[in-house]
C-alpha positions as CSV (number, residue, x, y, z in Angstrom):
1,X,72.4,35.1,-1.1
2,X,70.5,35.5,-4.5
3,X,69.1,31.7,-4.1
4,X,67.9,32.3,-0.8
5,X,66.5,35.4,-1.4
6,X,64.8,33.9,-5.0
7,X,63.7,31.0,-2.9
8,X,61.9,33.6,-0.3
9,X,60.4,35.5,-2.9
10,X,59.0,32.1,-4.0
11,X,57.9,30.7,-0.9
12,X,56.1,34.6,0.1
13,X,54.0,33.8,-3.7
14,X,53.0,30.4,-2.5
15,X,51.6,31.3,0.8
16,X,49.7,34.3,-0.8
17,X,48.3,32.1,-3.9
18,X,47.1,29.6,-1.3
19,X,45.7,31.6,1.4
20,X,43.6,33.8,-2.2
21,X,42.5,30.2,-2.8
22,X,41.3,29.5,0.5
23,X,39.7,32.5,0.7
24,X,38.0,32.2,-2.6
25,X,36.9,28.8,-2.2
26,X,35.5,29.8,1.8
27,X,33.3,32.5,0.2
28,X,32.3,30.1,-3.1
29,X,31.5,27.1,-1.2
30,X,31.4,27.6,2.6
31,X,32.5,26.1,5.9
32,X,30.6,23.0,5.2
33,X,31.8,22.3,2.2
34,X,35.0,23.2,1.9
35,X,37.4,21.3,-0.5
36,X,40.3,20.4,2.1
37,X,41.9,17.8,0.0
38,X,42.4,20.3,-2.7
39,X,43.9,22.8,-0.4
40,X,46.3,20.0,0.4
41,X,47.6,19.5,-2.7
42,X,47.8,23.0,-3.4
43,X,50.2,23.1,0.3
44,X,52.1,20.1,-1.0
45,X,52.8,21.2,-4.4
46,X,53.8,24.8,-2.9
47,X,56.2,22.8,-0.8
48,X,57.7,20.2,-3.7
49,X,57.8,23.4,-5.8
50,X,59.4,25.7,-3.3
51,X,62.1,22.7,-2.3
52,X,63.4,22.3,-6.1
53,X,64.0,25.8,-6.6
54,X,65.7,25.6,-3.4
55,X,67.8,23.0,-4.5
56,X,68.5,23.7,-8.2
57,X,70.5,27.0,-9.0
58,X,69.6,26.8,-12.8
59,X,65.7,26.7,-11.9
60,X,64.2,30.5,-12.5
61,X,62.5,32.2,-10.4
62,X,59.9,33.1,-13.1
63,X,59.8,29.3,-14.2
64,X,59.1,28.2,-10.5
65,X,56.4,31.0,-10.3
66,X,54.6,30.5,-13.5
67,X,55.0,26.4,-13.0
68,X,53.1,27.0,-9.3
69,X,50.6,29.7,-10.6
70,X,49.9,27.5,-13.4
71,X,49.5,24.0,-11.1
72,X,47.0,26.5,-8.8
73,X,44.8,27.5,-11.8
74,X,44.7,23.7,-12.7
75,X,43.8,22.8,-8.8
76,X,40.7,25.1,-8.5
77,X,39.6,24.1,-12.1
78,X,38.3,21.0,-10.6
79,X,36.6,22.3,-7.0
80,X,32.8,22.4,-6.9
81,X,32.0,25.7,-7.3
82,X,34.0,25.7,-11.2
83,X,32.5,22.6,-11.7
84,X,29.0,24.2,-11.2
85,X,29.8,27.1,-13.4
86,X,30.8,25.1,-15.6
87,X,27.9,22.7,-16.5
88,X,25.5,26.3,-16.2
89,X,27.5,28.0,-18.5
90,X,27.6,24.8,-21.0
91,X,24.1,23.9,-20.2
């Protein structure tokens, strides 16, 4: 019951950390250019991420958190509107 309930907890922190980052990047960027393949990889690594904590007992819910929030932070690191900021901030 704790697993399923870990896993849950899990799968409610995905959803919300990709739906922010849709949201984030709909305001940055708009409809027109909206970065679909990197919301796709941020749905399939939710999924892979969400499945092996599923499967492995001995995998924390902390380390399955921190390990997704950490792949999300790496995801939008390279969409357009970062990228942007980050050559006027450099420049």
């Amino acid at each position: 019951m704790k697993r399923i309930f870990q896993t849950l907890i899990l799968a409610a922190f995905v959803v919300l950390t990709t739906a922010s980052f849709g949201y984030a990047e709909y305001v940055a960027s708009g409809a027109g250019s909206f970065p679909w393949f990197h919301l796709g990889c941020l749905i399939i690594g939710g999924l892979i991420i969400t499945s092996l904590k599923q499967k492995y007992s001995r995998l924390y819910l902390s380390e399955a958190v921190g390990s997704f929030a950490l792949y999300a932070v790496l995801i939008a690191l390279f969409t357009a509107p970062v990228v942007n900021a980050l050559k006027t901030l450099v420049s």
